[in-house]
Biopython code that builds the backbone (N, CA, C, O; Angstrom):
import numpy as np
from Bio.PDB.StructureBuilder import StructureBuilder

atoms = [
    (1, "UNK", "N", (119.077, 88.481, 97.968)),
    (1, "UNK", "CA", (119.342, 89.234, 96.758)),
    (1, "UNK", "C", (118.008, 89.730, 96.187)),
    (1, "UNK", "O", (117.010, 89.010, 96.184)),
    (2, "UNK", "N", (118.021, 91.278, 95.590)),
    (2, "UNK", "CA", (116.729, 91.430, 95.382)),
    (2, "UNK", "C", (116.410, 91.235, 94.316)),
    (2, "UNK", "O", (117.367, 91.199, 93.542)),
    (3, "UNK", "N", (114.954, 91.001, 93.639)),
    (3, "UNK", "CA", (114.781, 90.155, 92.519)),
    (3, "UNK", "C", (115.526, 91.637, 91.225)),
    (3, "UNK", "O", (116.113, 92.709, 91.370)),
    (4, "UNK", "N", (115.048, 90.848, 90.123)),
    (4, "UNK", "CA", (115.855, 91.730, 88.882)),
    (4, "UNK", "C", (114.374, 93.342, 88.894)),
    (4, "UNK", "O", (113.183, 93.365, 89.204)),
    (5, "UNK", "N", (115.285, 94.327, 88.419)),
    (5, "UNK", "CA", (114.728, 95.341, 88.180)),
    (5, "UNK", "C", (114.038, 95.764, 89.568)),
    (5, "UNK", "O", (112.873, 96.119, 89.394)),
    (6, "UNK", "N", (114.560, 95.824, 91.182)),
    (6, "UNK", "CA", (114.041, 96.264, 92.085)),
    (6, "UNK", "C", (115.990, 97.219, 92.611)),
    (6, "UNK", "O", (117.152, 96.843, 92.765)),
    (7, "UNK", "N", (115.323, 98.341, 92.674)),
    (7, "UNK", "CA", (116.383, 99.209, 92.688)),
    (7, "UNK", "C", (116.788, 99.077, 94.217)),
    (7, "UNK", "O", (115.935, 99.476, 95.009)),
    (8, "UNK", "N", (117.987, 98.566, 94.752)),
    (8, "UNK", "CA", (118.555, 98.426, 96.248)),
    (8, "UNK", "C", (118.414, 99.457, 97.287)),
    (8, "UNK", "O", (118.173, 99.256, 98.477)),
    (9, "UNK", "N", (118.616, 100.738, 96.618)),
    (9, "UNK", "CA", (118.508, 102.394, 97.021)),
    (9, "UNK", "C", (117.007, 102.378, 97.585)),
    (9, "UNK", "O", (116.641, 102.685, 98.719)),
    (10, "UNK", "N", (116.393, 102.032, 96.728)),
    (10, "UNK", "CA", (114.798, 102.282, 97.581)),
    (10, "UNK", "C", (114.721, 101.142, 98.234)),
    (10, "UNK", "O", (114.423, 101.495, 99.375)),
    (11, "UNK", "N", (114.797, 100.088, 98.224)),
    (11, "UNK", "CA", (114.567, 98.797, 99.411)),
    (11, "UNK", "C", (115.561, 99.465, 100.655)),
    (11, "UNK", "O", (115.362, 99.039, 101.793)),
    (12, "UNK", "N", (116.182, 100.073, 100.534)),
    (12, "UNK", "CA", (117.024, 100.199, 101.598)),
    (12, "UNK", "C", (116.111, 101.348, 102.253)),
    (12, "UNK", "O", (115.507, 101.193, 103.314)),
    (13, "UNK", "N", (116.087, 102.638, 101.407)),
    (13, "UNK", "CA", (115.175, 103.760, 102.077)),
    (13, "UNK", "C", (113.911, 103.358, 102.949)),
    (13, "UNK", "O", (113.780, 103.667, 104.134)),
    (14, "UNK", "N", (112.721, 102.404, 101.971)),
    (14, "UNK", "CA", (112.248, 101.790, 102.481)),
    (14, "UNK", "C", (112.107, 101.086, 103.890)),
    (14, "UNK", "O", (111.013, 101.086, 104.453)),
    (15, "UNK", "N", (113.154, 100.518, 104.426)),
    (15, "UNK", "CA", (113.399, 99.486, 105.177)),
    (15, "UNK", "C", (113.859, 100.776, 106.573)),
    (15, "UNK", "O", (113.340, 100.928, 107.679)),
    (16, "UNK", "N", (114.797, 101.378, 106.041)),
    (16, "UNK", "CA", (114.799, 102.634, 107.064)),
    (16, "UNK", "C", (113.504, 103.585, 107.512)),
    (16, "UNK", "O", (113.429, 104.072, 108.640)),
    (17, "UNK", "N", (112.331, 103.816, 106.308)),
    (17, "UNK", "CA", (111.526, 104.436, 107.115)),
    (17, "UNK", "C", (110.637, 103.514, 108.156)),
    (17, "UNK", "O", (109.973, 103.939, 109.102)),
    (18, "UNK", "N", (110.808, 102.035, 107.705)),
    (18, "UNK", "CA", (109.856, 101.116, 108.374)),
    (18, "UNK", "C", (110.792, 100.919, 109.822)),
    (18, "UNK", "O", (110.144, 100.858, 110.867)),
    (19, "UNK", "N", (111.925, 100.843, 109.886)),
    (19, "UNK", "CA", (112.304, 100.877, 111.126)),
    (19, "UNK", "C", (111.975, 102.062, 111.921)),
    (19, "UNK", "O", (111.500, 101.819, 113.031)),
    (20, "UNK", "N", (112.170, 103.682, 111.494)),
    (20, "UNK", "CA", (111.999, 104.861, 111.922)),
    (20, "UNK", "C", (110.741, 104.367, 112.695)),
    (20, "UNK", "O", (110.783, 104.445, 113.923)),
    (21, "UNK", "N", (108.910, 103.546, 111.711)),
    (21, "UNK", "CA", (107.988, 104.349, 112.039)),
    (21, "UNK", "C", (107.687, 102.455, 113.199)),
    (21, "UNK", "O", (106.618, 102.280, 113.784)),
    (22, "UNK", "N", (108.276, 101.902, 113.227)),
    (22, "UNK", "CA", (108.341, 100.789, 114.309)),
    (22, "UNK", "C", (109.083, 101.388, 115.460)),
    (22, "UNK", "O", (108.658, 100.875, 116.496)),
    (23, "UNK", "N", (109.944, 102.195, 115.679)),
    (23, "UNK", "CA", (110.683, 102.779, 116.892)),
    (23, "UNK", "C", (109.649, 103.754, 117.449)),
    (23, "UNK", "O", (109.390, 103.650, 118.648)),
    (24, "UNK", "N", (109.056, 104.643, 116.763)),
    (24, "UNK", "CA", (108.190, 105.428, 117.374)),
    (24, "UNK", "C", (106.675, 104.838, 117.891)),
    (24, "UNK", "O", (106.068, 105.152, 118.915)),
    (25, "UNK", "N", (106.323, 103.985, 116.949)),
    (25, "UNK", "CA", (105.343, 103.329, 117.749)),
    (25, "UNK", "C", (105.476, 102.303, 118.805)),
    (25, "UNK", "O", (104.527, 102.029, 119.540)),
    (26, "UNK", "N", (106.608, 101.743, 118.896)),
    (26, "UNK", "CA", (107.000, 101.282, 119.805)),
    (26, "UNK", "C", (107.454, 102.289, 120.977)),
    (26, "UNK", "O", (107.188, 102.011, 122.146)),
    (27, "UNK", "N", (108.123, 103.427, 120.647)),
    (27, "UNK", "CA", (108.270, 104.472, 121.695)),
    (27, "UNK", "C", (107.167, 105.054, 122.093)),
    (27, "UNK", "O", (107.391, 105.479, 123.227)),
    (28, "UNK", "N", (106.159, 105.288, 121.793)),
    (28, "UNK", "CA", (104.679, 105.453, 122.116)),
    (28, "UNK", "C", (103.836, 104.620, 123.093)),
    (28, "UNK", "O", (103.065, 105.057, 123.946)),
    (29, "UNK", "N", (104.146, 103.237, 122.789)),
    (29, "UNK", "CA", (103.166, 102.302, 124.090)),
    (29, "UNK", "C", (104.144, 102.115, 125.211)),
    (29, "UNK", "O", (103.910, 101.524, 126.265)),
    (30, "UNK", "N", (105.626, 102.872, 124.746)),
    (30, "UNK", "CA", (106.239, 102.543, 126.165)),
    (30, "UNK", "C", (106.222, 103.700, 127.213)),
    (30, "UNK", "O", (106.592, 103.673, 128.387)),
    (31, "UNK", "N", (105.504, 105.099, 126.211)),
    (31, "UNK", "CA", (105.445, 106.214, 126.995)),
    (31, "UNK", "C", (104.320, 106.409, 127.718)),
    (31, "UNK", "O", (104.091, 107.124, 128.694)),
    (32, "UNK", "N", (103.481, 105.470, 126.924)),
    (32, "UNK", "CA", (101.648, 105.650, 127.516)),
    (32, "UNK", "C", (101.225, 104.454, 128.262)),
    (32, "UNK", "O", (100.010, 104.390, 128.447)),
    (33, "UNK", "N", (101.782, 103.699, 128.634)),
    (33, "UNK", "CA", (102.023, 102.248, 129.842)),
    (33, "UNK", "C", (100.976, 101.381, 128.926)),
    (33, "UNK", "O", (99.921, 101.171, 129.525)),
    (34, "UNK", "N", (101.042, 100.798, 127.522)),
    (34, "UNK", "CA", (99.454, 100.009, 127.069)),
    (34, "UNK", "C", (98.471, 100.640, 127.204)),
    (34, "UNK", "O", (97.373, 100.236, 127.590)),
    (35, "UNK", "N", (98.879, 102.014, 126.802)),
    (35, "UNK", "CA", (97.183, 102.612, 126.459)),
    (35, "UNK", "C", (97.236, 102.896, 124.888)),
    (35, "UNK", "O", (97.576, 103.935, 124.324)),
    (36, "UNK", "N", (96.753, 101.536, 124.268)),
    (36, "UNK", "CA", (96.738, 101.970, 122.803)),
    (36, "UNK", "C", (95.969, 103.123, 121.778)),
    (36, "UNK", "O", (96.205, 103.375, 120.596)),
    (37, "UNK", "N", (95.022, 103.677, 122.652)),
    (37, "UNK", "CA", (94.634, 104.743, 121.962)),
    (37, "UNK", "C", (95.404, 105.706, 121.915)),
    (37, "UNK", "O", (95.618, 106.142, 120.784)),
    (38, "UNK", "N", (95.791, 106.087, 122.565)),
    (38, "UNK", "CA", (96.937, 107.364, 122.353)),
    (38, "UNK", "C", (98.006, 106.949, 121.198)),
    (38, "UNK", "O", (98.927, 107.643, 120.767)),
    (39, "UNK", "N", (97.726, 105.951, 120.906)),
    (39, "UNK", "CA", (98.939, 105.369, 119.499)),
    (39, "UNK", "C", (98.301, 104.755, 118.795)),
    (39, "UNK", "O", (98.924, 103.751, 118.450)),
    (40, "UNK", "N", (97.106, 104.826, 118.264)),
    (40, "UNK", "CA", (96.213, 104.425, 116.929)),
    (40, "UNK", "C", (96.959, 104.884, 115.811)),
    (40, "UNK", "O", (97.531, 104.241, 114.930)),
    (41, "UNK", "N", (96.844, 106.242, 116.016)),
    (41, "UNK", "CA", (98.181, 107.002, 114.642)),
    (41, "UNK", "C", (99.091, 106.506, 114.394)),
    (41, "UNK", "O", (99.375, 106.195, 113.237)),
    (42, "UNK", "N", (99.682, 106.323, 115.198)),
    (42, "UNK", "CA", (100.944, 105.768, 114.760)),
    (42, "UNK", "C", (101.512, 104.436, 114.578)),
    (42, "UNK", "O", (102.546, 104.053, 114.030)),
    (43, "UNK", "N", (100.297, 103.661, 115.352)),
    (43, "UNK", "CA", (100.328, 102.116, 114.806)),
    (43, "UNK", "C", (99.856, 102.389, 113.483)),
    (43, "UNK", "O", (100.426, 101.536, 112.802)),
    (44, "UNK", "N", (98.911, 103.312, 112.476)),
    (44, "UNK", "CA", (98.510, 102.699, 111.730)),
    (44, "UNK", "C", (99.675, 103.523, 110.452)),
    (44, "UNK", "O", (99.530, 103.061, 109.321)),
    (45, "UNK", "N", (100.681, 104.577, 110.578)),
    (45, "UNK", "CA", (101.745, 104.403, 109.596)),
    (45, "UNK", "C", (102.515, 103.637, 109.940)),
    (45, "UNK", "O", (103.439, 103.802, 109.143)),
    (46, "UNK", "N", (102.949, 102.446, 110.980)),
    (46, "UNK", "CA", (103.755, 101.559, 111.305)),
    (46, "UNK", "C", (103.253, 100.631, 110.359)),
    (46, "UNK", "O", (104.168, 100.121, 109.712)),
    (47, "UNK", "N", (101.845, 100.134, 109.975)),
    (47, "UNK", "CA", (101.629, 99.259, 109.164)),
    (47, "UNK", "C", (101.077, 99.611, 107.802)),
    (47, "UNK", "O", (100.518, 98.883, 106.981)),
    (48, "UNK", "N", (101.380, 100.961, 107.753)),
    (48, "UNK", "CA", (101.061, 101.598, 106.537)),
    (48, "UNK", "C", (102.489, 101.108, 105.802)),
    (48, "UNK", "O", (102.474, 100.175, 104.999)),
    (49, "UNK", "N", (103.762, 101.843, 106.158)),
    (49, "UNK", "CA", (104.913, 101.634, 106.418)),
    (49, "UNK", "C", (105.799, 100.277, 106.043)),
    (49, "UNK", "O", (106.521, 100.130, 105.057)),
    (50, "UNK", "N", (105.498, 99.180, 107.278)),
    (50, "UNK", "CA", (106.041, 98.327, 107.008)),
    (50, "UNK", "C", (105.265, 96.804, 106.401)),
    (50, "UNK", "O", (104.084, 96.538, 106.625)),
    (51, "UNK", "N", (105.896, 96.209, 105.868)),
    (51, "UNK", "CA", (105.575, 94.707, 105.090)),
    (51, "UNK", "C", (104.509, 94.420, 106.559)),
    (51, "UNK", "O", (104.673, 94.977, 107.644)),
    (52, "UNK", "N", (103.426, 93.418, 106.232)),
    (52, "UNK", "CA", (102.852, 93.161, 107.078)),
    (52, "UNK", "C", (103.197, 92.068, 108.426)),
    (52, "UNK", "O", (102.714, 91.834, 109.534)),
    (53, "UNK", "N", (104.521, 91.498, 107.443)),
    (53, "UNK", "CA", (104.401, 90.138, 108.056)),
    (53, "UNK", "C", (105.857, 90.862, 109.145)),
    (53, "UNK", "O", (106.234, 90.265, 110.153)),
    (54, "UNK", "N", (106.386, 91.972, 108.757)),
    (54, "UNK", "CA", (107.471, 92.551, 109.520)),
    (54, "UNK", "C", (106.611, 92.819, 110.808)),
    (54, "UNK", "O", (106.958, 92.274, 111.856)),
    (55, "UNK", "N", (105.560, 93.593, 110.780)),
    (55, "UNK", "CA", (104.692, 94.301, 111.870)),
    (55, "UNK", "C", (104.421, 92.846, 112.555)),
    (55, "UNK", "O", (103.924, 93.152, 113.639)),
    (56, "UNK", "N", (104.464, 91.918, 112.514)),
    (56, "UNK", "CA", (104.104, 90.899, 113.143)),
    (56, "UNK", "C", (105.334, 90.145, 113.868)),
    (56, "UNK", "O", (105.291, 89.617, 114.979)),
    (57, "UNK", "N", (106.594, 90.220, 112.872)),
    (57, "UNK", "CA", (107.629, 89.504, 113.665)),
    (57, "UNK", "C", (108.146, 91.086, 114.420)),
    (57, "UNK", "O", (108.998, 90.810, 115.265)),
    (58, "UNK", "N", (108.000, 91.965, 114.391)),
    (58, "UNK", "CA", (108.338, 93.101, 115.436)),
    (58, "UNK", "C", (107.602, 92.950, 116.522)),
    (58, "UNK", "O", (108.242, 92.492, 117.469)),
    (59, "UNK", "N", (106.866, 93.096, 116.658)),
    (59, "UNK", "CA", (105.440, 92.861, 117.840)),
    (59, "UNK", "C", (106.227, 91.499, 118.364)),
    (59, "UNK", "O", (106.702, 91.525, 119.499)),
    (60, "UNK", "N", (106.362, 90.384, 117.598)),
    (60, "UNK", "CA", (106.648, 89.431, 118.617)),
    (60, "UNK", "C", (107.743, 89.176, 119.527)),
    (60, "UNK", "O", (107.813, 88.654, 120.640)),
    (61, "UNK", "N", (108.908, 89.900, 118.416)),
    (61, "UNK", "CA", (110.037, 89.984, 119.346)),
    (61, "UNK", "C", (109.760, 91.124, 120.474)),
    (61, "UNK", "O", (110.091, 90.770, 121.606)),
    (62, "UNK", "N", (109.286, 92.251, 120.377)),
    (62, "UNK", "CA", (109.149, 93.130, 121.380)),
    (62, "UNK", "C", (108.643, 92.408, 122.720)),
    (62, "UNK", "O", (109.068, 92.629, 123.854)),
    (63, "UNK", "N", (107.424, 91.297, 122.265)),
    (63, "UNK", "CA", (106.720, 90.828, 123.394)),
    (63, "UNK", "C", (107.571, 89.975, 123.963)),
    (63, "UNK", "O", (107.411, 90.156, 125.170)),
    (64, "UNK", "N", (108.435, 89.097, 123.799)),
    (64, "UNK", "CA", (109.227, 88.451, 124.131)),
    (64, "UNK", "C", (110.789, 89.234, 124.820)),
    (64, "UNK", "O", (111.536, 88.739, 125.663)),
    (65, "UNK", "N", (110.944, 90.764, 124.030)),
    (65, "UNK", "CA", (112.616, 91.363, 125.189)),
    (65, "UNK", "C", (111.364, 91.204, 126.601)),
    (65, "UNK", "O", (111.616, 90.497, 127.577)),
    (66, "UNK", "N", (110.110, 91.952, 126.471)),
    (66, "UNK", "CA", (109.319, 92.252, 127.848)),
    (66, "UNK", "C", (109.234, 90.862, 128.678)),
    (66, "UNK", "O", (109.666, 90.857, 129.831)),
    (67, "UNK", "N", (108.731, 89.780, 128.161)),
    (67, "UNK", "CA", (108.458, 88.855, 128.729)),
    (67, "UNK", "C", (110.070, 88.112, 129.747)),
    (67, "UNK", "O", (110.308, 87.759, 130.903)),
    (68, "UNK", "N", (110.803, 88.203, 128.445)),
    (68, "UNK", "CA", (112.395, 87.879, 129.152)),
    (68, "UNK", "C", (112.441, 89.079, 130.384)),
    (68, "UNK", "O", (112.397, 88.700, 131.555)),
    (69, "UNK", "N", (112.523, 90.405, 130.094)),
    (69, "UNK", "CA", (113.287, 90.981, 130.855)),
    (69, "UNK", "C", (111.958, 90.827, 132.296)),
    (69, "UNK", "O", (112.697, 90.728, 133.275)),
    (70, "UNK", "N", (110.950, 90.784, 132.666)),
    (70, "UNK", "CA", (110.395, 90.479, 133.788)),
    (70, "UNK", "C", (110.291, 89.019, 134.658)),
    (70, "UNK", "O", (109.809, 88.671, 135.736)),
    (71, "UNK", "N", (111.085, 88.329, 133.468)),
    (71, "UNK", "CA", (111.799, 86.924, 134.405)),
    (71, "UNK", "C", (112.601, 87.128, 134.562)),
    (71, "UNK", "O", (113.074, 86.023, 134.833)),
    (72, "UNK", "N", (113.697, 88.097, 134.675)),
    (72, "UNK", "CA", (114.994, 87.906, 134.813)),
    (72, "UNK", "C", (114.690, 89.102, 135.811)),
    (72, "UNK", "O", (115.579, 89.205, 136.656)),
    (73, "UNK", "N", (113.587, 90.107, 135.947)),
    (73, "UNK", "CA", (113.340, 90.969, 137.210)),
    (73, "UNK", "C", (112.900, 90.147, 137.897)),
    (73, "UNK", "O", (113.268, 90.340, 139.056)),
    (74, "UNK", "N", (112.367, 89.414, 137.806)),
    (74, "UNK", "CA", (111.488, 88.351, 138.487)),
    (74, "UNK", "C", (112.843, 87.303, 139.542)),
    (74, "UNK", "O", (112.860, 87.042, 140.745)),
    (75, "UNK", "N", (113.792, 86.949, 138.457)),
    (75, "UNK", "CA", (114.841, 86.076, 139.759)),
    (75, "UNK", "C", (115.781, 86.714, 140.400)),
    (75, "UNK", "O", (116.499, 86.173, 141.240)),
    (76, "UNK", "N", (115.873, 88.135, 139.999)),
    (76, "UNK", "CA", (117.021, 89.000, 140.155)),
    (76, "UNK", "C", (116.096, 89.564, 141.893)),
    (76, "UNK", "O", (116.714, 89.714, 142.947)),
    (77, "UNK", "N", (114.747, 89.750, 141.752)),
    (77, "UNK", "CA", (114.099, 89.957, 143.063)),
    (77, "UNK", "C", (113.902, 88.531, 144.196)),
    (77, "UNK", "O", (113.363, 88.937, 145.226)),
    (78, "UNK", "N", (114.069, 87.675, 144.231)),
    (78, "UNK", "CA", (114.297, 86.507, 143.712)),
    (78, "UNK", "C", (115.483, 85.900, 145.203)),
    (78, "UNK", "O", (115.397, 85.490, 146.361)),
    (79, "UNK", "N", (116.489, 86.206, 144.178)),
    (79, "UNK", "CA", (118.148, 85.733, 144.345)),
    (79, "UNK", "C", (118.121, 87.130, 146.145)),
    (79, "UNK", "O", (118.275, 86.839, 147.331)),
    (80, "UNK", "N", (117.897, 88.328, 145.575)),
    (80, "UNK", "CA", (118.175, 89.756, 146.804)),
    (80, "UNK", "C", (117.180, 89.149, 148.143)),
    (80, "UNK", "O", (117.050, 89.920, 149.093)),
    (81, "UNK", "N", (116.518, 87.844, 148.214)),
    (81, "UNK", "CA", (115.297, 88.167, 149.494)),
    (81, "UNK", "C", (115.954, 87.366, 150.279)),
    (81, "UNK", "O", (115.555, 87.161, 151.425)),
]
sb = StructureBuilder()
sb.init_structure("model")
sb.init_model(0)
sb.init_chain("A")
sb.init_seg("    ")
for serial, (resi, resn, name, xyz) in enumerate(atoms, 1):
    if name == "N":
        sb.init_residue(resn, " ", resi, " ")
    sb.init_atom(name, np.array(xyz, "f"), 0.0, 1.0, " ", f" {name:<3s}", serial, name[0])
structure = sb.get_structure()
């Protein structure tokens, strides 16, 4: 619940542009294979953008779908030999 006198309409807008500018920077290091310079920009309205501690639990879950999904490429190559 949000505290008194914080209007829901903007926490919500809010929360939508911080997802918008986390999808694109995330769509950015997946277009440029970990070449973070080509996404300096846009990491830095991702944390312009979002709460700090969000930019941190985003990053971690991201690192973790990657980490899952190359063990599960990993037994799926694995299980086929």
């Amino acid at each position: 619940m949000p505290e008194p006198g914080v209007n829901e309409a903007v926490l919500a807008s809010a929360r939508k542009l911080c997802y918008a500018e986390r999808d694109k920077y995330f769509a950015c290091l997946a277009d440029n294979d970990k070449e973070n310079n080509a996404c300096k920009e846009v990491r830095k309205e991702f944390e312009k953008t979002c709460p700090a501690i969000w930019v941190i639990h985003f990053e971690k879950r991201r690192e973790e779908k990657i980490r899952l999904k190359r063990i599960l490429e990993e037994r799926s190559r694995k299980q086929n030999i």
